[in-house]
C-alpha positions as CSV (number, residue, x, y, z in Angstrom):
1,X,67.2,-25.4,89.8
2,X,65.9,-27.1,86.8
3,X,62.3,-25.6,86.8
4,X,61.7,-21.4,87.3
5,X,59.0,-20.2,88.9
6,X,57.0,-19.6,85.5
7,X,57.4,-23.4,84.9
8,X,59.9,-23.6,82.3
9,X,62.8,-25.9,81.9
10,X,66.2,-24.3,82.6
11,X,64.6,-20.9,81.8
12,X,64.0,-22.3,77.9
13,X,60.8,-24.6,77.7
14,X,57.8,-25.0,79.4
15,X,56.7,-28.4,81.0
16,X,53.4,-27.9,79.6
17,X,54.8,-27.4,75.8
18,X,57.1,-31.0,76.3
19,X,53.9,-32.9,77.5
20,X,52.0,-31.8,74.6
21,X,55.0,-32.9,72.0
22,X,55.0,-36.0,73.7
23,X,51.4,-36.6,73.3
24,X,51.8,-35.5,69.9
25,X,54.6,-37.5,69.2
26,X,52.7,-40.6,70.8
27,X,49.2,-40.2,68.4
28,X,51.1,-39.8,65.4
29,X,53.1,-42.9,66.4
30,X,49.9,-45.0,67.5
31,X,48.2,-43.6,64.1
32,X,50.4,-44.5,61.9
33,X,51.0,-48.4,63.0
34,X,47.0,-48.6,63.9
35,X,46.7,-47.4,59.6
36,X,49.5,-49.6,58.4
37,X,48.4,-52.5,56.4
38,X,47.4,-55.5,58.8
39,X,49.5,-59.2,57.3
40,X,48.3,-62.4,58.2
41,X,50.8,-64.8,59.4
42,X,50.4,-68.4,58.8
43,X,49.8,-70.2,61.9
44,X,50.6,-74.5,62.6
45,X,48.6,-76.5,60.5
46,X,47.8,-73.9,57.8
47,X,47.7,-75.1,54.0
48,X,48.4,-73.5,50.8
49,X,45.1,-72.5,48.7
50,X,44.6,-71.1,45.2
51,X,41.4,-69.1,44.5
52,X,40.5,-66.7,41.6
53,X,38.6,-63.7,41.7
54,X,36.4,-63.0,38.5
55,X,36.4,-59.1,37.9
56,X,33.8,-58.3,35.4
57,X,33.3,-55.3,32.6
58,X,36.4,-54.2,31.7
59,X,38.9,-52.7,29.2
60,X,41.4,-54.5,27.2
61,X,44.3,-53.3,28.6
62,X,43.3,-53.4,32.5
63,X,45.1,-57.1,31.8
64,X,48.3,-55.2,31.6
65,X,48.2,-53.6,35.0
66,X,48.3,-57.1,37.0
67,X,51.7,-58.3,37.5
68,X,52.4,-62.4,38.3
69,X,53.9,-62.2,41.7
70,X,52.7,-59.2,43.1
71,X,50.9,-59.3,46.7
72,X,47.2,-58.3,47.0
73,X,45.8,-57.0,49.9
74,X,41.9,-56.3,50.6
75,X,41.3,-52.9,50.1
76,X,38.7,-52.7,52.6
77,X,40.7,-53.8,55.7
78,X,44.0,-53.9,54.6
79,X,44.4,-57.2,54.8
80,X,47.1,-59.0,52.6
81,X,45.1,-61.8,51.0
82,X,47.7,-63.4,49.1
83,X,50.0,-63.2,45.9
84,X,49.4,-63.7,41.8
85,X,49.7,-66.4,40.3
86,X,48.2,-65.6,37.2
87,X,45.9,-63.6,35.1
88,X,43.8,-64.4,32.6
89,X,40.3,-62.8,30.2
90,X,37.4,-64.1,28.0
91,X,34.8,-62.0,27.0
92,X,32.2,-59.9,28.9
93,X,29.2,-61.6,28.2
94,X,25.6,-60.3,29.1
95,X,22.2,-61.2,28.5
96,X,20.5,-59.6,25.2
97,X,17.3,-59.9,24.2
98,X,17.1,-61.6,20.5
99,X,13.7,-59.6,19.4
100,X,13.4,-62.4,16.2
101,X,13.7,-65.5,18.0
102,X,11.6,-63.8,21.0
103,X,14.7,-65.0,23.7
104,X,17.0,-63.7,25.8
105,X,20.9,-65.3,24.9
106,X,24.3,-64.9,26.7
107,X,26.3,-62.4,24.1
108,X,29.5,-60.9,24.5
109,X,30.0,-56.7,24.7
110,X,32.5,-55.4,21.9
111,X,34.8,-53.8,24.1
112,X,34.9,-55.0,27.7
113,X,36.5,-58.5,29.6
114,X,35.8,-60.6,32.0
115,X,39.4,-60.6,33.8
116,X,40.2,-63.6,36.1
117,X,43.3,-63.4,38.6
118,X,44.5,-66.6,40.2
119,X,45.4,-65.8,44.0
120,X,47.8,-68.6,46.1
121,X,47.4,-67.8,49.5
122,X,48.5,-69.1,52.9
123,X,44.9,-70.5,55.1
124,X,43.4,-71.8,58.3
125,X,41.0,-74.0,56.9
126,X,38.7,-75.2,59.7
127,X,35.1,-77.1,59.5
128,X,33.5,-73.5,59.6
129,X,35.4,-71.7,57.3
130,X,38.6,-71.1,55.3
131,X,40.3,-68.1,56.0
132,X,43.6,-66.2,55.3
133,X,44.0,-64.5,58.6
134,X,40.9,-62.8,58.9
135,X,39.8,-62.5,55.8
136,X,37.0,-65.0,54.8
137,X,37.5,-67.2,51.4
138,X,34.4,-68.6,50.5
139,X,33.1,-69.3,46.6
140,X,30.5,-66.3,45.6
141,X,31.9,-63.5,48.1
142,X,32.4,-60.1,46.8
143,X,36.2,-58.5,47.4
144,X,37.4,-55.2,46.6
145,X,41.5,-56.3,45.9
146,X,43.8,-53.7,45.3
147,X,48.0,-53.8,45.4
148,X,49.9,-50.6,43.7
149,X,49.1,-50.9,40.3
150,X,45.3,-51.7,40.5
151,X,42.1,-52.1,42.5
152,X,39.0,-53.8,41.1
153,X,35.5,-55.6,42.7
154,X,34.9,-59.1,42.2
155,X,33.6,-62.2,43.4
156,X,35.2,-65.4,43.9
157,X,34.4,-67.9,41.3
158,X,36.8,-71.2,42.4
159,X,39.1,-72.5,45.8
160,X,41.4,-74.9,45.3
161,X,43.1,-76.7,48.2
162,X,46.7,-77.6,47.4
């Protein structure tokens, strides 16, 4: 017989011990591809968009870690949201009091960027909303973006519809 009396298979394993591998087996499986990075694929009637994401305060060099051509994906969800098209900085600006002329005045901070990446996506632009699966696009909304070499806050500052 295949089973003994002490409920092992051909006197080696026990039922029980291959029914919890297999559940084992099956969560790591459904973990892993329920964690994995969700893409949105473009859908009939979807349109090319460019949008760029302002990221404020920060160093010279963080410039150097955002590659043209590299996908971005929303850090939050997962979500890829696109790929670069281009980066670009001017300088951090703040408001600063000016004691003398008794005014406050836009001046920039030694030190720190304002750091602007051009996204092109793929979106389903509808009367209510334009979105790249289901991530929203919309002028003012904050995103964390992040890809292998960087991850930053910003807010969208422009949408262009190609």
């Amino acid at each position: 017989m295949f089973i003994d009396k002490k409920y092992r298979l051909f006197g080696l394993v026990s039922i029980v011990d291959i029914g919890m591998a297999a559940v084992f087996v099956l969560f790591v499986f459904l973990a892993l591809r329920l964690s994995a990075p969700q893409v949105a694929s473009a859908k009939p009637g979807d349109v090319k968009i460019k949008y760029t994401v302002e990221i404020q305060k920060k160093l010279p060099n963080f410039k150097e870690s955002i590659h043209e051509g590299a996908d971005v994906y929303d850090s939050q969800k997962g979500y890829l949201i696109g790929k670069i098209l281009g980066v670009s900085t001017m300088p951090y600006l703040e408001d600063v009091g000016d004691i003398d002329a008794e005014i406050i005045r836009r001046a920039p901070i030694p030190g720190f960027e304002a750091v602007y990446v051009q996204i092109e996506a793929t979106a389903q632009i509808t009367d209510m909303t334009t979105a790249v699966g289901a991530f929203e696009i919309l002028v003012g909304k904050e995103v964390y973006i992040k890809n292998k070499d960087f991850a930053a806050f910003g807010y969208i500052v422009a949408v262009e519809k190609e």
